[in-house]
C-alpha positions in Angstrom: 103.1 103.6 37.9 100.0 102.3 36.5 99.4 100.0 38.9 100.0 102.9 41.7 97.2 105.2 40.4 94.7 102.4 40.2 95.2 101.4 43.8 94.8 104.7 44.1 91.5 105.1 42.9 88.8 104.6 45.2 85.8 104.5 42.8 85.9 101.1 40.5 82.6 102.5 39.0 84.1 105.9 38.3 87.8 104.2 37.0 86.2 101.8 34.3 84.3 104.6 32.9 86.9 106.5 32.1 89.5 103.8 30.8 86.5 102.3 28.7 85.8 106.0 27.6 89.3 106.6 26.6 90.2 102.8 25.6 93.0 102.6 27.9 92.0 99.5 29.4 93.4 97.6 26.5 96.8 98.8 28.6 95.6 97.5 31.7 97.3 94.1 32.8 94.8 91.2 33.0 94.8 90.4 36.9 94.4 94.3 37.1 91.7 94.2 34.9 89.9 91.3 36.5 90.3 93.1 40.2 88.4 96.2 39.0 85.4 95.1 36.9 85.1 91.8 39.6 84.5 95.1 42.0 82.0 97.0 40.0 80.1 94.2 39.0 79.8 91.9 42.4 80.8 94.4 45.1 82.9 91.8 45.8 86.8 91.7 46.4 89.0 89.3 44.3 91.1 86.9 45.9 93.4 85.5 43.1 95.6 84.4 45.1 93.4 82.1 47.4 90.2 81.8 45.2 87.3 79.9 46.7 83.8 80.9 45.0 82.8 79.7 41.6 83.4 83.0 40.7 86.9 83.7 41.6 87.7 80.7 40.7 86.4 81.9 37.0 88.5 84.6 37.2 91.8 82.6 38.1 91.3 80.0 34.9 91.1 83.3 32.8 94.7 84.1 33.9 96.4 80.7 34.5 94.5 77.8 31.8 95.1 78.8 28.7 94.9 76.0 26.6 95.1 77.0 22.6 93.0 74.2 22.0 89.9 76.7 23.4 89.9 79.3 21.0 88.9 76.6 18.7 85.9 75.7 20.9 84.6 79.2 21.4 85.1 79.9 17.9 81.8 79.1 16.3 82.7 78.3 13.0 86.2 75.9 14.3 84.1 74.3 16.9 81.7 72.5 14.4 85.4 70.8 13.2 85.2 69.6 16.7 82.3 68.5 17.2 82.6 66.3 13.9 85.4 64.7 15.5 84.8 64.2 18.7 80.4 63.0 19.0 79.6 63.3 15.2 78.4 65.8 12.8 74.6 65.0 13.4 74.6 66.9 16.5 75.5 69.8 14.3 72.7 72.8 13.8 72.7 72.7 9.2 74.9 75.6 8.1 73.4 77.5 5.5 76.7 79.5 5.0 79.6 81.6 5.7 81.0 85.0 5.3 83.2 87.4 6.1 81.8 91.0 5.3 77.9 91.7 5.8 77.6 92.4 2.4 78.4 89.7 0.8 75.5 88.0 1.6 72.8 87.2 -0.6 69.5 87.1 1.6 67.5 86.2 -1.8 68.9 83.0 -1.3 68.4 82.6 2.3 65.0 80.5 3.0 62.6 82.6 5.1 63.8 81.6 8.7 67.7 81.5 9.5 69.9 82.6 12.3 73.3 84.9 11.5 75.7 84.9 14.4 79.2 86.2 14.4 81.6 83.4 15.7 83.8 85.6 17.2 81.8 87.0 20.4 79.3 86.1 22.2 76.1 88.3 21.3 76.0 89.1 17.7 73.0 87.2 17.1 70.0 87.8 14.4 67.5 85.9 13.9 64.8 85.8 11.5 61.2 84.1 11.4 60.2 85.9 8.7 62.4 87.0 6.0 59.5 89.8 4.4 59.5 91.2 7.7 63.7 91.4 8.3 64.5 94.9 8.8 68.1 94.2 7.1 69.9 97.5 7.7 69.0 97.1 11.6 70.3 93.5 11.4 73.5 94.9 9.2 74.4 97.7 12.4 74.4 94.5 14.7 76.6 92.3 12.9 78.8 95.1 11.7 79.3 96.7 15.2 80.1 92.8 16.9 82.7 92.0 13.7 84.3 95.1 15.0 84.6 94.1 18.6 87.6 92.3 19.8 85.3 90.6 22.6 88.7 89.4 25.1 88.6 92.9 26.7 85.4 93.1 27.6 86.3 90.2 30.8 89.7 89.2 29.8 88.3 85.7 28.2 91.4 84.3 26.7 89.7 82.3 24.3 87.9 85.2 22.2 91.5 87.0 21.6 92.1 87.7 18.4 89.7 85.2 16.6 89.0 85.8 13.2 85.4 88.0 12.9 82.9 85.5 10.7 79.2 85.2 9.7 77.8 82.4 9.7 73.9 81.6 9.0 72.2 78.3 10.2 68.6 76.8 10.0 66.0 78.3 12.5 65.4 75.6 14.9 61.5 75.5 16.7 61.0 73.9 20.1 58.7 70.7 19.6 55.8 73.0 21.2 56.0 75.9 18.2 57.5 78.1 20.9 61.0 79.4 21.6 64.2 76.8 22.0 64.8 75.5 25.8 68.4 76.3 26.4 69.7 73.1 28.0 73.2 74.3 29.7 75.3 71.5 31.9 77.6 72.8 34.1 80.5 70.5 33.9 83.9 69.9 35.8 86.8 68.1 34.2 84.2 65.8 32.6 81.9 65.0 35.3 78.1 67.1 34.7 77.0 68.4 37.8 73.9 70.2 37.3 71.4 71.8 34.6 70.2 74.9 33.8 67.6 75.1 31.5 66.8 78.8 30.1 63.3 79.7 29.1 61.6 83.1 27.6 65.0 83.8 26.8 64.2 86.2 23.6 63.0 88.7 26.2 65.6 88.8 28.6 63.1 90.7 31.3 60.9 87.7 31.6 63.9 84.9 31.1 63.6 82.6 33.7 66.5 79.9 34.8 65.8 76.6 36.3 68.5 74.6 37.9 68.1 70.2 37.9 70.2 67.7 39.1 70.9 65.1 36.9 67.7 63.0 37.9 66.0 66.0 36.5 65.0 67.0 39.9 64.4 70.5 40.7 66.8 72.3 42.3 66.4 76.0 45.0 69.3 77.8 43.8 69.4 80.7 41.0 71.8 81.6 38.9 71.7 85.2 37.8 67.9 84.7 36.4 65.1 83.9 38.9 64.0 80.4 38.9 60.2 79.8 38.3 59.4 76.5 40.8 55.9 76.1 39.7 57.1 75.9 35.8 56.8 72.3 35.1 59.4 71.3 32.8 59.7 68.0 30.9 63.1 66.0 31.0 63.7 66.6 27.5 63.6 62.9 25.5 67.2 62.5 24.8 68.4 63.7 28.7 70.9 60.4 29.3 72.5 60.8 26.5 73.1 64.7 26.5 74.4 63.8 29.8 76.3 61.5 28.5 77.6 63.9 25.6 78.8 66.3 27.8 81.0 64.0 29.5 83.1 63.5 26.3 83.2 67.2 25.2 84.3 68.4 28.9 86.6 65.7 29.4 90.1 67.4 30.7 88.6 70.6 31.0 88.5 72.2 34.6 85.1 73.6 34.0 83.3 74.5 30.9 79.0 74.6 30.1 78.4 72.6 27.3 74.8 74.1 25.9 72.4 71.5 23.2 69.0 71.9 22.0 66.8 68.6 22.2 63.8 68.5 19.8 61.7 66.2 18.4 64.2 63.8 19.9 67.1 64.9 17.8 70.1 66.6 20.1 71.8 69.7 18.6 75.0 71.2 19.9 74.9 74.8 21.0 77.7 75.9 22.1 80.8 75.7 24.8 81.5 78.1 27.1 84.4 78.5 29.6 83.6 81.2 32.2 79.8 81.6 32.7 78.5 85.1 32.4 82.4 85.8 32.4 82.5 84.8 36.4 79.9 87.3 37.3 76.5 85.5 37.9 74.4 86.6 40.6 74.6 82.9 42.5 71.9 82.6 45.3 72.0 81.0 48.1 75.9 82.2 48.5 77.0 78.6 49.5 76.2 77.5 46.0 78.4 79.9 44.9 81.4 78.2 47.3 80.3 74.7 46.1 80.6 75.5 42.5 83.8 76.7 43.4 84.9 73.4 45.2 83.9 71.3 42.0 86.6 73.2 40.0 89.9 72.2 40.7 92.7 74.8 39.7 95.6 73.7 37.6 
């Protein structure tokens, strides 16, 4: 029946509204799910049964690899486990500690700059330069509202279901230059690093530029979701073979997953791992990148 009424439905827009207004779409079967919001957010129609783009393709490893060894590497508290293991524990950003209710944290005894995340989701993120200046109940509302959030149903990202809701506070890392961290992100597929994309302005996401290298560091024409800035002239970061190199290991076996680190002052920090890339819903210009992507991932 279900199924019947949303074929039936000729609005996407109009359907998710109401299913996210009345939190039915908990209800809603995955490859539904996936159809409908793939819809609203691209325009596009979802082929799951034939994928092709980078994007489908995204949407077909939600369904059919599921792994359980990758809830421990989206979880950001089990992945540092992980990471120990597999490329050492000096790649680790210092944990400061870990909690599991807001209030049990004692910000007397946090140094002046730190970063809280939730390990759960992806976007519960404070971060604090300045401890005098931390407006803490603002900061509270954030975490709070993201330890509430079961983050699978927003895009049906296997991983994120049912993890258990953390805090955990690290050390405030500073880009070499006293500015904000470049986000070094390799796009890798079944262990072999294809490309780079290197975020920049990222704290306000209205001027966040994206630009895409090869692995020779040589700039590349295509965006991803963010416009590119072609006359920003970025460094290779000091420690660029062996991040490479890195992200071979940690991708190894895994159809496709981004494998994020932080270089600074020569010393490479992990960031994180993550398995479908703005949840298979980047804005991917020209459109035959988007069908190459999808070529480098085989299904399965």
């Amino acid at each position: 029946m279900l199924r019947k009424i949303i074929k039936g439905l000729k609005n996407p827009k109009l359907f998710m509204l109401y299913i996210l207004r009345f939190k039915i779409f908990q209800l809603i079967p995955d490859d539904i799910f996936l159809k409908i919001k793939f819809k609203l957010v691209t325009g596009e129609k979802l082929n799951l049964k034939h994928p092709k783009t980078y994007n489908e393709k995204l949407q077909w490893l939600k369904l059919h690899d599921r792994k359980p060894e990758y809830k421990k590497l989206v979880d950001k508290y089990e992945v540092r486990k992980y990471i120990s293991e597999t490329i050492g524990g000096e790649y680790l950003i210092p944990m400061i500690g870990t909690w599991t209710k807001f209030e049990d944290i004692d910000f007397d005894a946090l140094p002046n700059q730190f970063v809280l995340k939730v390990t759960h989701d992806s976007g519960g993120l404070v971060i604090c330069k300045d401890k005098s200046k931390l407006d803490i109940e603002e900061a509270k509302r954030k975490i709070n509202k993201s330890l509430k959030r079961n983050y699978f149903y927003r895009g049906r990202e296997w991983p994120y279901k049912n993890l258990e809701p953390r805090i955990i506070c690290e050390h405030f890392l500073n880009d070499e230059d006293n500015i904000e961290l470049k986000d070094y992100r390799f796009f890798c597929f079944d262990g072999k690093p294809k490309f780079i994309g290197v975020d920049f302005n990222i704290t306000d996401k209205t001027k966040t530029r994206r630009n895409l290298y090869d692995l020779e560091w040589n700039l590349l024409e295509g965006q991803i979701s963010y416009p590119n800035e072609l006359s920003k002239k970025i460094k290779p970061p000091s420690e660029l073979s062996r991040m490479i190199n890195l992200s071979k290991v940690l991708s190894k076996g895994i159809p496709h997953v981004r494998v994020d680190f932080y270089n600074i002052n020569e010393k490479i920090y992990f960031g994180e791992m993550t398995f479908y890339h703005q949840s298979g819903h980047g804005i991917i210009q020209p459109k035959e990148l988007d069908y190459l992507m999808g070529e480098w991932i085989s299904q399965p």
